[in-house]
N, C-alpha and C positions, 0 to 999 in steps of 0.2 A: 411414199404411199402409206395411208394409214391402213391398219388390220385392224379396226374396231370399227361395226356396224350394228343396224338391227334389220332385222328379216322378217319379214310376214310370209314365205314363200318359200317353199309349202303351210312350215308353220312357223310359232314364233322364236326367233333364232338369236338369241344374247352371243354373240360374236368377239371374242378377244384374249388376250392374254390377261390372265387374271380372274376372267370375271367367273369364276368358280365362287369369290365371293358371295354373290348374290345368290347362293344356292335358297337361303333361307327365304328370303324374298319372294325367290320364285315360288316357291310351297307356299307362303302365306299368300300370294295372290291369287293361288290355287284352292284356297281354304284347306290346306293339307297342313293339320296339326302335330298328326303324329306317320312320317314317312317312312317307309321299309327302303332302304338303300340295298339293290340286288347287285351283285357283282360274282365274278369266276371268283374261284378257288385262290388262283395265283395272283389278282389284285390285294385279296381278302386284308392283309396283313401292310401292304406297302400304305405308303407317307401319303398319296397323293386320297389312297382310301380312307385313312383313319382324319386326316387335314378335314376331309371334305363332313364327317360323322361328327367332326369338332364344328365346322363350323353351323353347322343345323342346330346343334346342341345349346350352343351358344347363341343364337336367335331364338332358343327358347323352344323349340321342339323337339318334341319326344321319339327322336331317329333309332330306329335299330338297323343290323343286318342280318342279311341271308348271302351264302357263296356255295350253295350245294349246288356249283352247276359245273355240268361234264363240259368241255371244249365243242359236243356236239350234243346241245342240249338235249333232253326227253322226255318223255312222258313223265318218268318217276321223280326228274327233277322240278316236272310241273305239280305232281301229289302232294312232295315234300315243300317244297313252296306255297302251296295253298293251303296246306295246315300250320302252315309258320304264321300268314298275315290271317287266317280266319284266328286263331287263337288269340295273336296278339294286338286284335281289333284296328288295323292299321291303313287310313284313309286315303292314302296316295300310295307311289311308287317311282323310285328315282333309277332309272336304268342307268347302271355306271360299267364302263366297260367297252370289252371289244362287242361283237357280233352276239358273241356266246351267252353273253350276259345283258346285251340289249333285247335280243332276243326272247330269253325266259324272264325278263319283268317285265318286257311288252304284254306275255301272255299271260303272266299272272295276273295284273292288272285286268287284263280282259274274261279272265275264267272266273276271277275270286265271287262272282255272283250269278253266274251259270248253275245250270242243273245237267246240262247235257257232257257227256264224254269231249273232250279236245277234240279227237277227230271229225266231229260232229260240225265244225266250224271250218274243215278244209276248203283250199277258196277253188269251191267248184261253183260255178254258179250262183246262184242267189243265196249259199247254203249261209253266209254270214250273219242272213234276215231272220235266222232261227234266233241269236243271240238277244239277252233284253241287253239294249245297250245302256239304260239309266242304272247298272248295276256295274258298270266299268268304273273303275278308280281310274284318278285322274292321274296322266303320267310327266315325269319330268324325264328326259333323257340328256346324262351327260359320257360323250363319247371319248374314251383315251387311247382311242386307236383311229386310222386314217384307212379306210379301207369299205366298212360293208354298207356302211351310210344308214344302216339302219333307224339311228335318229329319227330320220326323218322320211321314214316308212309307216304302211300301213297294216304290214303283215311281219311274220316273224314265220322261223326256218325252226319245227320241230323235229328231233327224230322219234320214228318208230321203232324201241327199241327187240322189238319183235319181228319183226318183218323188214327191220335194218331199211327204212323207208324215210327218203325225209320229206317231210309234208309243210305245206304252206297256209297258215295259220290265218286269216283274213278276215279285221271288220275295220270300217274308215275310222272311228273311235280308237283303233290302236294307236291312230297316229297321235305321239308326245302332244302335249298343249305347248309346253317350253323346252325348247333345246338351249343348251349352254355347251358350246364350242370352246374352251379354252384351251390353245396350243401347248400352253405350256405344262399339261396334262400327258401332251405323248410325247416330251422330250426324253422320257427312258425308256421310251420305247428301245430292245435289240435290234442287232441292223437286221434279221432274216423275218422279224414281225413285219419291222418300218416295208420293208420289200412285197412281202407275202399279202400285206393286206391294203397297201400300197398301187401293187398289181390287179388287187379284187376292184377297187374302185376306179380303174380301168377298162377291165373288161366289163364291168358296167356300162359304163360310156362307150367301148365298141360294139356292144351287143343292141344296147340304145339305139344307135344312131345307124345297125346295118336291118334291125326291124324294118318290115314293112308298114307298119300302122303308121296312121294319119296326125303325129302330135309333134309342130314344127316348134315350138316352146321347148319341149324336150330333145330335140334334134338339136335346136342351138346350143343348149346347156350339156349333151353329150359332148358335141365336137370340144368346146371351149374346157371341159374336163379333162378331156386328152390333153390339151394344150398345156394344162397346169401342171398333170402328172412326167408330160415330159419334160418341163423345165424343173419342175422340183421336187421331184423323186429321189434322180441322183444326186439332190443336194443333201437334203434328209438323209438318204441311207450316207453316206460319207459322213456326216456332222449332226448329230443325232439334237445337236443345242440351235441349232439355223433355226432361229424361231419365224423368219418368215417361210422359209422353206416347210417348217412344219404348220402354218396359220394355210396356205397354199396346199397343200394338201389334205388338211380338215375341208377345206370346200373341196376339193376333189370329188374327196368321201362324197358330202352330201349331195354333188349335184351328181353322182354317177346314180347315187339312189331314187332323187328326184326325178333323171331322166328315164332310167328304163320302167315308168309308168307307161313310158312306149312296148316295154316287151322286152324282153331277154332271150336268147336262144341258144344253140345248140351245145356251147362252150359252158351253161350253166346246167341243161340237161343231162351235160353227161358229168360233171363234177359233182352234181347232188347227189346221184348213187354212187361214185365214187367212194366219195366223202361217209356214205354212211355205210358202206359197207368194208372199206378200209380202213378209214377214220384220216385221212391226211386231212392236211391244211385247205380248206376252203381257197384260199386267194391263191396259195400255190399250184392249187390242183388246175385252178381257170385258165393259170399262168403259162401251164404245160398243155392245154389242150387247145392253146388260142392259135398257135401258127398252122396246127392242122383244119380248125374252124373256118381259118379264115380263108386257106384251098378250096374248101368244102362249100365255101358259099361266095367264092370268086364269078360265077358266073352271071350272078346277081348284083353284084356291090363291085367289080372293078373302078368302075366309073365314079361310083361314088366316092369309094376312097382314092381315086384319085385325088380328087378336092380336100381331102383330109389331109391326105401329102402335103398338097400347094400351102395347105392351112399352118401349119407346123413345118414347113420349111426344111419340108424333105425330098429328093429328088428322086425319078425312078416311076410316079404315080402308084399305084396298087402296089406291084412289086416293091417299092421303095418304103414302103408304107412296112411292111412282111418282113423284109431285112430290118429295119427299125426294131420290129416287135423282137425279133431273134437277137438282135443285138441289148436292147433291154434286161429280157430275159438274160442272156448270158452276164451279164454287167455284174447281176447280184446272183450268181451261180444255181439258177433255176434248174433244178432236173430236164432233159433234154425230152423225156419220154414218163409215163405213167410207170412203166416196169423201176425206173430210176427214182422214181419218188415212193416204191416199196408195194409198188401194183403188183404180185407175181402171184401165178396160175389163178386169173381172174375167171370167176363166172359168166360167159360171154351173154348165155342167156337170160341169166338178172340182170346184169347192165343195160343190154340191148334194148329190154324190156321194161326198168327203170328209170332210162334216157327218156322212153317212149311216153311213158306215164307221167313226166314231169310235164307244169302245166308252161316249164320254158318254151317247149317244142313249138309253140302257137305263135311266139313272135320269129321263128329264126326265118330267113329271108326264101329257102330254098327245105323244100317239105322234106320232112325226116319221114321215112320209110324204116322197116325191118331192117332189109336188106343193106340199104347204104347208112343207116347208123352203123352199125354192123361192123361197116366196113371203115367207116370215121373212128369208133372205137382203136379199132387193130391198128391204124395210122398214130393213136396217142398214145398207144403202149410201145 
C-alpha cells in the first residue's frame, strides 16, 4: 500500500514521507514571502527544525523563528509572539510541532490583526464573530508529533496563566490552508512522547464516537482511528523507524481531530484543568482518566462499543473493549491513577469546577453534574 495521498478533507493535506520538501511551495501558493516558522523550545535547535528553515530559505523566502512556547501554552506566550511577527512584518505562519506549538501559531496567526484581548475570542457562542477575519495570516501547519491533530483544527488550547484555566481559542480561519504530514518528521520521536500523544489521538476517536451528536462522517472516521491506533501504536512505540507504523499514525492524529467536531467529553474535561493546573502531559493525562470515563459513561455506550469490540477484533463487547484500553495503557507504562502521574493533594473544588466549565462537558454521553464529576474525579486519582 502506498502512504502518499492528497486530501481536501478537512483541509488541504500533502501526505508522505518526504514531502517536507515542498514547504516552500506551499508558502508561495499561499503568497506567503516571508514566514515565521513557530515551534516549542525543545524542537528549536534539532535537524528536522533547522532542514525545514533551510529549505524555505533556499526557495527564496525570508523565514525566521519564534520557540517562546511553554509545553502549555499562554497568554504571554501569545504577547511575546505577537510582538515578534508585528515587528518583523511577517505574512504567514508555519505551525511546526507538537500540540504546544501548533497551538500558539494557530493563535498567533489569528490574533496578529485583532484589537481585542485572546480571551475575547473564547469559543463560547458566536464570540469568534467579534474577530475581523481578513486580518488572519494564512497558516501552514507541519505536524512532528502523532497525537493532538491539531493540524487540522479550528481552535487552539490556551492557558490562562492567571486563573491556571485552559481556554479554547475558536474561529473557522484558524483552520491551516495546507497541512504537510511527513512521517518521517516523528521518527525521533521518544518512546513516552510516541505513547503519550499517541494515546491523545485516541481518546479523541473514543470520546468522538461515544458523543451523542448527530455527525455519522465523524463516527466512521472515529471508529476507523481506533483501528489504526491499535495496530500501530505498539509498532511505533517499539520501533520508533516503522515508517509505516508512523505514516498510520499521523492519520490517527488527524482523523481523531477531524472526528470530535462531533464533541469530546468528560475524559478531556477533566484533563484540561488537570493539565493546567498541574501541568502533566496532555495525552498522558486522557490516557489515565479513560478507563474511569468509560464506567462513567457505560450506561450509555455499552452497546455501542460493543460494535467497536466486533470492529477491532476484540472479544468480551464493552467489557472487552475496557480490558483493551487497560492493557494498552499498561503496554507503555501509563500511570494507573492521576495521584501516579504527580496529582497529589488536588483541589477538588477547582477541578470539579473546571471539569464543569470545560466546553467538553456538552458532548460527553451521560450529563456531568457537581456531584458525580466529583465523584469521577476521586475514581482518577
Amino acid at each position: 500500500m502506498s502512504f502518499t495521498a492528497n486530501w481536501s478533507y478537512p483541509t488541504a493535506v500533502r501526505f508522505g514521507a518526504g514531502r517536507i520538501s515542498e514547504i516552500a511551495d506551499a508558502c508561495k501558493s499561499l503568497g506567503i514571502s516571508k514566514p515565521l516558522l513557530v515551534t516549542d523550545r525543545g524542537l528549536a535547535s534539532m535537524d528536522i527544525t533547522t532542514r525545514t528553515l533551510s529549505l524555505m530559505k533556499e526557495g527564496g523566502l525570508a523565514a525566521d523563528l519564534f520557540a517562546d512556547v511553554d509545553p502549555n501554552p499562554n497568554e504571554k506566550n501569545v504577547d511575546a509572539g505577537l510582538a515578534f511577527i508585528r515587528d518583523g512584518g511577517f505574512d504567514g505562519v508555519i505551525a511546526f510541532g507538537g500540540g504546544s506549538g501548533l497551538d500558539l501559531a494557530k493563535t498567533l496567526a489569528f490574533m496578529v490583526g485583532q484589537t481585542r484581548p485572546v480571551w475575547d475570542f473564547e469559543d463560547i457562542g458566536d464570540w469568534w464573530t467579534r474577530a475581523d477575519a481578513d486580518k488572519i495570516l494564512p497558516i501552514i501547519a507541519v505536524p512532528t508529533t502523532a497525537g493532538t491533530g491539531s493540524e487540522v483544527g479550528r481552535a487552539s488550547v490556551i492557558t490562562n496563566s492567571e486563573t491556571h484555566e485552559k481556554k479554547i481559542i475558536f474561529h473557522p480561519k484558524m483552520l491551516p490552508a495546507i497541512v504537510i504530514c511527513d512521517p518521517e518528521l516523528t521518527v525521533g520521536m521518544p518512546k513516552f512522547i510516541t505513547a503519550g500523544t499517541g494515546l491523545d489521538a485516541f481518546a479523541h476517536c473514543v470520546e468522538a464516537y461515544s458523543s451523542p451528536h448527530y455527525h455519522p462522517m465523524s463516527q466512521g472516521i472515529a471508529l476507523e482511528g481506533m483501528r489504526l491506533v491499535k495496530e500501530y501504536l505498539p509498532r511505533a512505540y517499539e520501533n520508533g523507524a516503522d515508517l509505516e507504523a508512523r505514516a498510520n499514525m499521523m492519520s490517527a492524529a488527524a482523523m481523531g481531530a477531524t472526528a470530535f467536531q462531533k464533541g469530546l467529553g468528560a475524559i478531556h474535561a477533566i484533563s484540561h484543568p488537570v493539565g493546567a493546573m498541574y501541568h502533566t502531559h496532555h495525552g498522558t493525562t486522557n490516557a489515565v482518566c479513560m478507563p474511569a470515563v468509560l464506567q462513567f459513561n457505560k450506561p450509555v455506550i455499552a452497546d455501542r462499543f460493543s460494535a467497536v469490540a466486533a470492529y477491532l477484533g476484540l472479544e468480551g463487547g464493552f467489557e472487552g473493549f475496557c480490558d483493551f484500553v487497560d492493557r494498552l495503557n499498561a503496554s507503555f507504562s501509563i500511570p494507573v491513577s492521576l495521584t501516579e502521574l504527580g496529582v497529589e493533594n488536588p483541589d477538588m473544588d477547582r477541578l470539579v469546577a473546571g471539569a464543569l466549565a470545560d466546553p467538553s462537558t456538552g458532548g460527553n454521553p451521560v450529563e456531568m453534574t457537581p456531584e458525580n464529576t466529583r465523584k469521577l474525579i476521586e475514581q482518577c486519582l
